[in-house]
RODO-2510 file (C-alpha; in nm, 4 decimals, decimal comma):
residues 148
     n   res          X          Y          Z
     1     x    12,1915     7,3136    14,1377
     2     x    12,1451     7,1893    13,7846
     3     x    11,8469     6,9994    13,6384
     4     x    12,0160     6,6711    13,4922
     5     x    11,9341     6,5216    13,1609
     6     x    11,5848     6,4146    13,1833
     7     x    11,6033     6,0032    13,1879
     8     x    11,2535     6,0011    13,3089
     9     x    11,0757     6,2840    13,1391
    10     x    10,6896     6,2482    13,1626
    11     x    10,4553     6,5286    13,0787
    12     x    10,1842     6,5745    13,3343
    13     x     9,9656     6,8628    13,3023
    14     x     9,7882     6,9368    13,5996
    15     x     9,5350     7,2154    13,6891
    16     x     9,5274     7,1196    14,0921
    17     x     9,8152     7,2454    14,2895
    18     x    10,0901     7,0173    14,3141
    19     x    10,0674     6,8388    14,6979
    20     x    10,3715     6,7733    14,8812
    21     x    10,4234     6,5532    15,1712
    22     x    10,7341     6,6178    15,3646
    23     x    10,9421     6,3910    15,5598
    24     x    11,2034     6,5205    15,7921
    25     x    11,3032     6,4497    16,1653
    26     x    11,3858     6,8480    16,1843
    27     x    11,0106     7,0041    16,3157
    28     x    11,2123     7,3338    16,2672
    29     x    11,2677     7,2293    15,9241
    30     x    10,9358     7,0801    15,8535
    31     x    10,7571     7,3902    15,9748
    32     x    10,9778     7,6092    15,7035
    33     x    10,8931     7,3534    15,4150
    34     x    10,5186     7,3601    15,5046
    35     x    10,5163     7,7646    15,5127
    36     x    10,7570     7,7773    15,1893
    37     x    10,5427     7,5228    15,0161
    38     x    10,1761     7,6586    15,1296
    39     x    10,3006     7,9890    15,0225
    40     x    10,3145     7,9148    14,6662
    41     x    10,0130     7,9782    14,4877
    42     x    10,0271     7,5962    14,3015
    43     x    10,1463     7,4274    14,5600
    44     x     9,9801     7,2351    14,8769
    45     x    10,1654     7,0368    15,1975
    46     x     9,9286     6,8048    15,2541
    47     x    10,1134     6,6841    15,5822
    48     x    10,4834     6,6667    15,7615
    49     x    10,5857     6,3083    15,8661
    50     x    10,9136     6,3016    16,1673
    51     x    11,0347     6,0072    16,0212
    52     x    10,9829     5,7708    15,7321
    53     x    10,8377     5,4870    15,9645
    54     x    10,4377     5,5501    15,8929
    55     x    10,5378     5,6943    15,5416
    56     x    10,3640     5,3859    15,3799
    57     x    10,0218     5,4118    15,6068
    58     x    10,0280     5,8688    15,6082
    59     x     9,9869     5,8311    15,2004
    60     x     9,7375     5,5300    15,2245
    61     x     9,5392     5,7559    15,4920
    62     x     9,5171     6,0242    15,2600
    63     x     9,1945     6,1166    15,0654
    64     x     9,4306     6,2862    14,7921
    65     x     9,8088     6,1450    14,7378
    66     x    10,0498     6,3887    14,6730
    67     x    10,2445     6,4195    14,3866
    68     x    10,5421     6,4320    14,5553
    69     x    10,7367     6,3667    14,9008
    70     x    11,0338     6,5398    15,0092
    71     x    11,2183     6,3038    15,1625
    72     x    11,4997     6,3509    15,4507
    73     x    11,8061     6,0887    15,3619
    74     x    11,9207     6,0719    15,7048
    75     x    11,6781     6,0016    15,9847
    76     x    11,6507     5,7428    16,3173
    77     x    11,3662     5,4676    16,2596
    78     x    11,2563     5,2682    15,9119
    79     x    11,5686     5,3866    15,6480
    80     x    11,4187     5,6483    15,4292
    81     x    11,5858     5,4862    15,1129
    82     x    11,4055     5,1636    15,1932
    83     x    11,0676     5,3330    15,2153
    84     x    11,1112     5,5167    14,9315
    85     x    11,1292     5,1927    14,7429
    86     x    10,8386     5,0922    14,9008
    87     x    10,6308     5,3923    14,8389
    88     x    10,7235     5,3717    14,4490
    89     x    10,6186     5,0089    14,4106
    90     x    10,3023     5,0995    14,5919
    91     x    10,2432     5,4247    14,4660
    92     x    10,3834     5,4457    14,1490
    93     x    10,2642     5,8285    14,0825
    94     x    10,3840     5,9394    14,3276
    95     x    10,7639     6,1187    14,2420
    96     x    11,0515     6,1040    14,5812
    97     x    11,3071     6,3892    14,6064
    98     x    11,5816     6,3350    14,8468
    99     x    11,6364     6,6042    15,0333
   100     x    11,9579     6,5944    15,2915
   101     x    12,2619     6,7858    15,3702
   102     x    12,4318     6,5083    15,1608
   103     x    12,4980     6,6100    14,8025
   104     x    12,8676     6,4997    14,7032
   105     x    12,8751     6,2862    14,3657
   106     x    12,8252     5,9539    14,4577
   107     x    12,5251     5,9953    14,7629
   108     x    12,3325     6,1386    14,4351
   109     x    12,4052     5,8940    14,1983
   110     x    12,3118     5,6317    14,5386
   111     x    11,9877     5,7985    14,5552
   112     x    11,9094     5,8056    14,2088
   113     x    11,9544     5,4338    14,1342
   114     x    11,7267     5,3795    14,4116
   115     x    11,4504     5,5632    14,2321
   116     x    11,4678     5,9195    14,3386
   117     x    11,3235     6,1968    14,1603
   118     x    11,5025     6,4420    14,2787
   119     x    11,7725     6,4876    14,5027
   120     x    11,7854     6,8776    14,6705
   121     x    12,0330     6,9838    14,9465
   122     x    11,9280     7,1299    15,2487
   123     x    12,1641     7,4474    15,1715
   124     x    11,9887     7,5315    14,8382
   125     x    11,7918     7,8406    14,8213
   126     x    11,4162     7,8380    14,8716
   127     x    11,3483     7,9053    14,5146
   128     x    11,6015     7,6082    14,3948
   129     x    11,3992     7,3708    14,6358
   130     x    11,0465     7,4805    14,4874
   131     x    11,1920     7,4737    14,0990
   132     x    11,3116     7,0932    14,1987
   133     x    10,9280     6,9854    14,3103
   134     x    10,7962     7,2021    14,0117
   135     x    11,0256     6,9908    13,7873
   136     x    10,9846     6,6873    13,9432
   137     x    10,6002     6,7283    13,9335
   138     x    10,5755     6,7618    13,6010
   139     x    10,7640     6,4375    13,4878
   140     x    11,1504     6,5399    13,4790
   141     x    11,4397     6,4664    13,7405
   142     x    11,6271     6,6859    13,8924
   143     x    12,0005     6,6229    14,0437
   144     x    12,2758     6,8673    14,1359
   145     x    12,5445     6,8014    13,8780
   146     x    12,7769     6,6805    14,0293
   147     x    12,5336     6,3754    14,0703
   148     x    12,5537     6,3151    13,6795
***
């Protein structure tokens, strides 16, 4: 995966580890992204969500927001797209990467005009995945390229 040209790039300097929510209906693959995530010395989960329905009231609830959610594309309940809209007109600070077993050209392009970050797959590498939030936390997009 490829960082795209950075349409949104922001610089945010930040001395607290970056916090990461994550949102998947997989508790097999919400339990890796916690360890992966809580394993890196600047980075924090601060809580795993099975579905985007309470997405809105987990980030109100809260005391710190995180800078970012990883967000499954494809789960039952509220559509993660839709809440993902929601979340960035509420909580504009906080930055969305998609992450799905999607990644073909036009799902990315889909989930960037709807205000993604990011967009990782779920067969990237560890390292790719914690690159993406490391980007993505500090202002820029990433998207595989074939999302460009």
């Amino acid at each position: 995966m490829v960082n795209s040209v950075n349409v949104r790039s922001i610089s945010r300097r930040t001395t607290h580890p970056t916090r990461v929510l994550c949102v998947d209906d997989s508790a097999d693959m919400t339990s890796m992204m916690r360890m992966l995530i809580d394993a890196e010395p600047m980075m924090q989960c601060v809580g795993c969500l099975a579905s985007a329905d309470h997405l809105i009231q987990k980030v109100r609830d809260l005391k710190l927001l995180p800078d970012v959610v990883l967000l499954d594309a494809t789960m039952p309940g509220k559509s993660p797209l839709d809440e993902m809209k929601r979340l960035a007109t509420e909580f504009p600070a906080i930055r969305t990467i998609v992450f799905s077993g999607h990644d073909d050209a036009a799902f990315v392009a889909g989930v960037r005009d709807k205000g993604a970050w990011g967009c990782v797959s779920k067969r990237d590498e560890p390292d790719a995945i914690l690159l993406a939030v490391r980007e993505v936390a500090a202002g820029n997009t990433w998207f595989p390229s074939s999302g460009r």
